[in-house]
NUZA-796930 format. One record per residue (C-alpha): residue number from 0; x, y, z. Coordinates in nm, 3 decimals. Layout:
// residues N
  seq        u        v        w
  NUM        X        Y        Z
...
END
This chain:
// residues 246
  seq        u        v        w
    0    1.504    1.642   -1.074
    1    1.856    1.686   -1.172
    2    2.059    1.409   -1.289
    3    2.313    1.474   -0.973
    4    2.057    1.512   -0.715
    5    1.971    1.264   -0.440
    6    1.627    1.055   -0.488
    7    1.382    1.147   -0.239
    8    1.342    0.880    0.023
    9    1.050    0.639   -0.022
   10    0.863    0.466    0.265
   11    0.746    0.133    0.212
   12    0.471    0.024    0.446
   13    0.384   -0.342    0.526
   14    0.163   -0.447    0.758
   15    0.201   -0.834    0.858
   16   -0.035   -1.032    1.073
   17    0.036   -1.448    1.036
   18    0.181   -1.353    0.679
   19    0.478   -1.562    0.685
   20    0.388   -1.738    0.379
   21    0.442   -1.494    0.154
   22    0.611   -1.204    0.342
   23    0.940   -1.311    0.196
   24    0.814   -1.270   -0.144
   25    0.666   -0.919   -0.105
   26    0.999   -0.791    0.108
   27    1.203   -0.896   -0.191
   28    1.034   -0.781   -0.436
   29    1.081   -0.422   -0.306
   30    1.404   -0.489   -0.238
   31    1.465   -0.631   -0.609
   32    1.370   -0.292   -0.765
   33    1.691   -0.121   -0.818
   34    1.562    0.205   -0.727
   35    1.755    0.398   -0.446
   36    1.684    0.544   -0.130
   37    1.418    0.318    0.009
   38    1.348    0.238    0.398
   39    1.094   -0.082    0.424
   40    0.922   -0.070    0.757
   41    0.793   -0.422    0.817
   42    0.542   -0.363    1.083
   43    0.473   -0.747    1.281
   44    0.190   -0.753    1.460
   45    0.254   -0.935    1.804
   46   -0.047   -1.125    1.768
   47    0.062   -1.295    1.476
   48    0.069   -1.715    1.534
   49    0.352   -1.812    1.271
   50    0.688   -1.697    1.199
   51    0.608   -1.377    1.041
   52    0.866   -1.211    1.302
   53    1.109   -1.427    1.194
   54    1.083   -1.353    0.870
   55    1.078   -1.040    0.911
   56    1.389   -1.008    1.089
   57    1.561   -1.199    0.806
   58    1.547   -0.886    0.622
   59    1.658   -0.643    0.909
   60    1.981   -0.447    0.770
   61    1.989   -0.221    1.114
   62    2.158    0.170    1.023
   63    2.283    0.134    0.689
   64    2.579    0.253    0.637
   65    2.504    0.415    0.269
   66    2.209    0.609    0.278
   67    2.109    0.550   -0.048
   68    2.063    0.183    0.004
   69    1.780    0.035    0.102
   70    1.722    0.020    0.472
   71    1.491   -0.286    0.626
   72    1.331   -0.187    0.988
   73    1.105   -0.442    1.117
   74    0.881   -0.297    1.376
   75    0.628   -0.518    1.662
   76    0.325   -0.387    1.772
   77    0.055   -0.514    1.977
   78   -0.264   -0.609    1.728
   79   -0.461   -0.326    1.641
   80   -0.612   -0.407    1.298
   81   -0.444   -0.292    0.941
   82   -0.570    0.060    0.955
   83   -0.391    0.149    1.234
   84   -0.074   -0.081    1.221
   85   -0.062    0.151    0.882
   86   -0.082    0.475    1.066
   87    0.193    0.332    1.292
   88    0.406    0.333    0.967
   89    0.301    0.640    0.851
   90    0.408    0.787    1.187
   91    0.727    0.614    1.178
   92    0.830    0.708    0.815
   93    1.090    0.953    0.760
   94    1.055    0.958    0.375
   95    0.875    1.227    0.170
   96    0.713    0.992   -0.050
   97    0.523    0.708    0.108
   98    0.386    0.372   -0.070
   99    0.146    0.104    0.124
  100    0.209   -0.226    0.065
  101    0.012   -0.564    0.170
  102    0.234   -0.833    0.278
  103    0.129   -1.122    0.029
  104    0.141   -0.930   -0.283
  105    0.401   -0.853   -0.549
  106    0.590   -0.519   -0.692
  107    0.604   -0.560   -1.066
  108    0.970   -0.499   -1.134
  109    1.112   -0.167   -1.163
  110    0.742   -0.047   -1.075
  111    0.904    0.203   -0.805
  112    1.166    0.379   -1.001
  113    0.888    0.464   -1.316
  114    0.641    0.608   -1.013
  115    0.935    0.768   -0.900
  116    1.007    0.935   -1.213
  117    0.709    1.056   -1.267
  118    0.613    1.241   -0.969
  119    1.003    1.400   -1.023
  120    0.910    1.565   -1.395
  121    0.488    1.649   -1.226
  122    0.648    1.821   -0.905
  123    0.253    1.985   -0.849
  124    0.110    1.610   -0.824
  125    0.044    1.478   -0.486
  126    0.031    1.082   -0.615
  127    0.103    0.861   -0.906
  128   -0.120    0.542   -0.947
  129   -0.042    0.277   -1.210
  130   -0.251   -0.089   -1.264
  131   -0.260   -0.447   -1.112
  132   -0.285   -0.790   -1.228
  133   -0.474   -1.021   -0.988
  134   -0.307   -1.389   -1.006
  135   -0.415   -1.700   -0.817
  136   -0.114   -1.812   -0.563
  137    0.091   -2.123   -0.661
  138    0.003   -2.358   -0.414
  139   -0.379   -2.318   -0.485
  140   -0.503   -2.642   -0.666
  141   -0.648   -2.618   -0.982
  142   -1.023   -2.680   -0.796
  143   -0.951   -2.390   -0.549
  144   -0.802   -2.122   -0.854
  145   -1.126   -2.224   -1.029
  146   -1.315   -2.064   -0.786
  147   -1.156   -1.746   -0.841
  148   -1.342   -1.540   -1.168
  149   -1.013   -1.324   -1.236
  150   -0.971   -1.049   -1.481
  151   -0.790   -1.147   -1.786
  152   -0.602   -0.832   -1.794
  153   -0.451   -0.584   -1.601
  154   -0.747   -0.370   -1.383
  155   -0.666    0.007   -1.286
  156   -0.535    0.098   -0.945
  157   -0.769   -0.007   -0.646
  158   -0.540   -0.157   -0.398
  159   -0.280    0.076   -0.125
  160    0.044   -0.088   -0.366
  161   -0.062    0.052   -0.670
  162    0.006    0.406   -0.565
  163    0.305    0.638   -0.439
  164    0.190    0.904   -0.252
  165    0.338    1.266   -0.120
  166    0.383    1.227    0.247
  167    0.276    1.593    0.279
  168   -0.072    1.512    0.104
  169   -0.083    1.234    0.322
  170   -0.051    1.421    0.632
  171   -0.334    1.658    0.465
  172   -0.617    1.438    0.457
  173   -0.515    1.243    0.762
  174   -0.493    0.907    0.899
  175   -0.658    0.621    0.793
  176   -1.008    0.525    0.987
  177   -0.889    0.266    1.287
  178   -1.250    0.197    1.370
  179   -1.293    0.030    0.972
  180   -1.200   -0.336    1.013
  181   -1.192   -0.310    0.645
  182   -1.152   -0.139    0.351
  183   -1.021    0.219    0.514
  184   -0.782    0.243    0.240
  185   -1.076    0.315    0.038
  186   -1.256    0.566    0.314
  187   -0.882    0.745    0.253
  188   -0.876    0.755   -0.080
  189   -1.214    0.919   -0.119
  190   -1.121    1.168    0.134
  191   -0.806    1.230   -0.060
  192   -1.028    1.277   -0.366
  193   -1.227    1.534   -0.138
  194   -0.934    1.677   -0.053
  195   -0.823    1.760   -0.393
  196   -0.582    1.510   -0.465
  197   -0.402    1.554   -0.816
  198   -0.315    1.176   -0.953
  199   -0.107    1.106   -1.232
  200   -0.285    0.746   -1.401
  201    0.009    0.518   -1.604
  202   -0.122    0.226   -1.770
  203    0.187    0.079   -1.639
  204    0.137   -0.289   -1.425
  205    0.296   -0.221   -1.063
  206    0.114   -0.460   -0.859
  207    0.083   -0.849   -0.879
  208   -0.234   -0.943   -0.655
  209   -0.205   -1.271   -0.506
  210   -0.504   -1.435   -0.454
  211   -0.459   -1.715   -0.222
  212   -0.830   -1.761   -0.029
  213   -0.801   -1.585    0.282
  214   -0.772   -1.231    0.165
  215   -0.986   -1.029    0.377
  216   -1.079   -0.773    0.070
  217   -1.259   -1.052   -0.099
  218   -1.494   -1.117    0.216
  219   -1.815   -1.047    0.269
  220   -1.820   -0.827    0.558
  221   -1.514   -0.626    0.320
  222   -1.781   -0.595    0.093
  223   -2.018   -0.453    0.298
  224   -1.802   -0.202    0.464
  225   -1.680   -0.102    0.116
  226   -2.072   -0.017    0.041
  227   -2.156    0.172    0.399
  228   -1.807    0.333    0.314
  229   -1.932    0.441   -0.038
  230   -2.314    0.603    0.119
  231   -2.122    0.763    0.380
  232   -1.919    0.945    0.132
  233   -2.242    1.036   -0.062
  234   -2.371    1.157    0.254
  235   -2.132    1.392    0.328
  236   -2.117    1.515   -0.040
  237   -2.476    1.598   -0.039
  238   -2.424    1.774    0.307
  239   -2.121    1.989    0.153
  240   -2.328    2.064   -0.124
  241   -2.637    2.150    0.141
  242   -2.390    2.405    0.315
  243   -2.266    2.568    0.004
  244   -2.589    2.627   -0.136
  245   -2.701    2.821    0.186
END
């Protein structure tokens, strides 16, 4: 990228159903990153019980009047389950460059501007994933973080916020699966994979992981669909193979 040119605009995705908690948190620290050109669509789901809309709304900049600023859109929808409330963003993004974030965790300062970078000097990669570091939230007592075996270091990739993606090579594989009430940011990600996907790994942190008990990826049903996700994907593998053989 030259040094004069504009940065390409990034979509930030959030998703927020009864999130109020810590929607503040995750909205800032996006907005706390320096970088330029940045839309954040904060997509409320109606259904939501607390203030998350008000929250939301807190952030709301309306048509900002530099372009290269970041620009704060909060968006309600009726409830239709992450998956699709992402696709809704997706659908509503007009960046090139697209980056999925939950609403209760945390961008690891200047985390967007180094993915950024990257993906400007590797112009023939379609995404650029870097690592997260899993932390118990604050008002968790002592008891309820001890339940939680974290790992001591930084872990690679494995959640939507640790990656920024090419819109195009979005649009390639597709949406994400609505009918997964869980873990269909992994079913996309192995479709990606299937769909060539060229990812640039940094060792980098990006992500802070909040842990706070009622995060649905550490369920057990999440854990299930993660493994029917996983055979599925070893189904259709061995079918591929099947077909190409004949």
């Amino acid at each position: 990228m030259s040094p004069h040119a504009e940065p390409p605009l990034l979509s930030v995705i959030i998703p927020v159903w009864n999130g109020a908690r810590y929607l503040g948190e995750t909205v800032s620290s996006v907005l706390g990153q320096g970088a330029k050109s940045i839309e954040v669509l904060i997509l409320v789901d109606d259904g939501s019980e607390d203030d998350s809309a008000r929250v939301a709304q807190e952030f709301a900049t309306g048509e900002a009047a530099d372009s290269t600023a970041p620009f704060v859109c909060c968006v309600a929808h009726p409830h239709m389950g992450l998956a699709a409330a992402r696709n809704l963003g997706v659908s509503l993004a007009r960046g090139g460059l697209l980056l999925h974030l939950d609403a209760d965790d945390l961008l690891a300062p200047g985390s967007i501007s180094m993915r950024l970078e990257v993906l400007s000097k590797n112009p023939d990669a379609d995404m650029v994933t870097g690592s997260m570091i899993s932390f118990t939230s604050p008002e968790l007592s002592p008891e309820e973080s001890s339940r939680y075996d974290l790992a001591a270091g930084p872990q690679k990739g494995g959640l939507p916020g640790t990656s920024i993606v090419r819109a195009a090579f979005a649009q390639k594989v597709g949406s994400q699966n609505a009918s997964l009430a869980h873990s269909a940011d992994l079913d996309w990600m192995i479709r990606a994979g299937e769909a060539g996907v060229k990812t640039i790994n940094v060792p980098d942190v990006v992500l802070f992981r909040r842990i706070h008990g009622r995060n649905t990826s550490l369920s057990s049903n999440a854990s299930a669909s993660r493994l029917q996700i996983l055979r599925t994907a070893m189904a259709r593998r061995a079918q591929t193979g099947t077909h190409s053989s004949q």
